[in-house]
C-alpha positions in Angstrom: 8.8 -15.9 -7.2 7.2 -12.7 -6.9 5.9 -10.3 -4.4 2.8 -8.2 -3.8 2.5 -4.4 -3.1 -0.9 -2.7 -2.1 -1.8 0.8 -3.3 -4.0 3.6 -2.4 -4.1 7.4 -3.0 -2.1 7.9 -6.1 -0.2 4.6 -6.4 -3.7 3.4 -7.6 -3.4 5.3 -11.1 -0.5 7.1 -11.7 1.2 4.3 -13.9 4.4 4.3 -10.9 3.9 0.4 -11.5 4.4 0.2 -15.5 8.3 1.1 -14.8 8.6 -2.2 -12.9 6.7 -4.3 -15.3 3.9 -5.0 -12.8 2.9 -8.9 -13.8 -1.0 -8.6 -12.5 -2.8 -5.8 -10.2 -6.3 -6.9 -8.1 -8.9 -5.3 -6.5 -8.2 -5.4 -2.8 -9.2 -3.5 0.4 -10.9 -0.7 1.3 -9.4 3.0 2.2 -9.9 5.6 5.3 -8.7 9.8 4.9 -7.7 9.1 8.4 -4.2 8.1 9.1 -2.4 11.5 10.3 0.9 12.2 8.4 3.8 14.6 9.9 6.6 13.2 7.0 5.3 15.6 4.5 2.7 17.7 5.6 1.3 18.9 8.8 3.3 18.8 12.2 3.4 16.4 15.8 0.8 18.6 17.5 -1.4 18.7 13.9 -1.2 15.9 11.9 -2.5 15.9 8.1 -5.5 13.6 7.4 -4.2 11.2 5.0 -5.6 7.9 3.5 -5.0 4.5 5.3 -6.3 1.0 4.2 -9.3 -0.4 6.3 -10.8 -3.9 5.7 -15.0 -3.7 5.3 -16.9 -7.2 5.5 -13.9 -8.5 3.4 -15.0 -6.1 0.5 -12.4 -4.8 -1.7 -11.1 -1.3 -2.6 -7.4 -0.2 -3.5 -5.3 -2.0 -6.2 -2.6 -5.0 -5.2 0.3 -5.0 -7.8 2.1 -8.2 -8.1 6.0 -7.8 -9.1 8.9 -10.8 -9.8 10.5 -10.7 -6.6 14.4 -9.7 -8.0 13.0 -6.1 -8.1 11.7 -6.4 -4.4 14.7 -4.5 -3.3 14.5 -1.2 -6.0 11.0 -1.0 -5.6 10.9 -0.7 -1.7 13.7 1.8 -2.2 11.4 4.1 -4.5 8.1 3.5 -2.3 10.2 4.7 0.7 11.9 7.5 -1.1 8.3 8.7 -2.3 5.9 7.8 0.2 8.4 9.3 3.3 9.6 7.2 6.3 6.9 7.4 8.9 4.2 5.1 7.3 6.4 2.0 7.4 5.7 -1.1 4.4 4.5 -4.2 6.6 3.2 -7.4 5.2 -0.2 -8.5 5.7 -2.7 -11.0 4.2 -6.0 -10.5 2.0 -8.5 -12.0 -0.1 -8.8 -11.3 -3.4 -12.0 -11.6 -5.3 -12.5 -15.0 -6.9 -11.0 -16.7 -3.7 -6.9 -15.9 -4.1 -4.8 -15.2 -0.6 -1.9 -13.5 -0.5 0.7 -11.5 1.3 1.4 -7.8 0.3 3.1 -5.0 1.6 1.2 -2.3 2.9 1.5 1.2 4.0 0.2 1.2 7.6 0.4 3.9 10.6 2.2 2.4 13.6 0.1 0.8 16.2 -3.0 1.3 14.0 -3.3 -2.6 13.7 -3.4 -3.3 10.0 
């Protein structure tokens, strides 16, 4: 089995994926600078603009990284130690190109809807 992990910002190119023997990575959604961080920057009455995934006519921006599911657990560790705490992992479903659905874990901003 494996599992799917969407990335934005600079999970997109870094490499982060290479240490985890990524098995395929996809196109998939498009991104906003608009989703307001206090984890790491900014503060409650000034949030930082930071990037959050938005869909667009079902056109596709961002990378999906598909992993074999026994590393689920130490990767979700390491997205949480880096990414910080606020901007919970939730699953959600896209469209690749060429037709493919699947379900991948996202950064999204509480109550935003993604």
């Amino acid at each position: 089995m494996t599992f799917w992990v969407f990335a934005y910002g600079s999970l997109m190119a870094d490499g982060w994926e290479t240490a985890y023997r990524c098995k395929f990575r996809s196109p998939a959604y498009s991104r906003s600078f608009d989703k307001g961080s206090i984890e790491s920057r900014g503060t409650r009455e000034h949030p930082a603009p930071t990037l959050r995934i938005i869909t667009s006519n079902g056109e596709c921006q961002g990378v999906a990284f598909e992993f074999d599911d026994e590393q689920r657990d130490t990767i979700l560790a390491d997205l949480l130690e880096r990414e910080g705490k606020s901007f919970p992992l939730r699953e959600r479903t896209v469209h690749l190109p060429g037709g493919n659905s699947i379900t991948h874990l996202c950064r999204s901003m509480r109550g935003s809807g993604l």
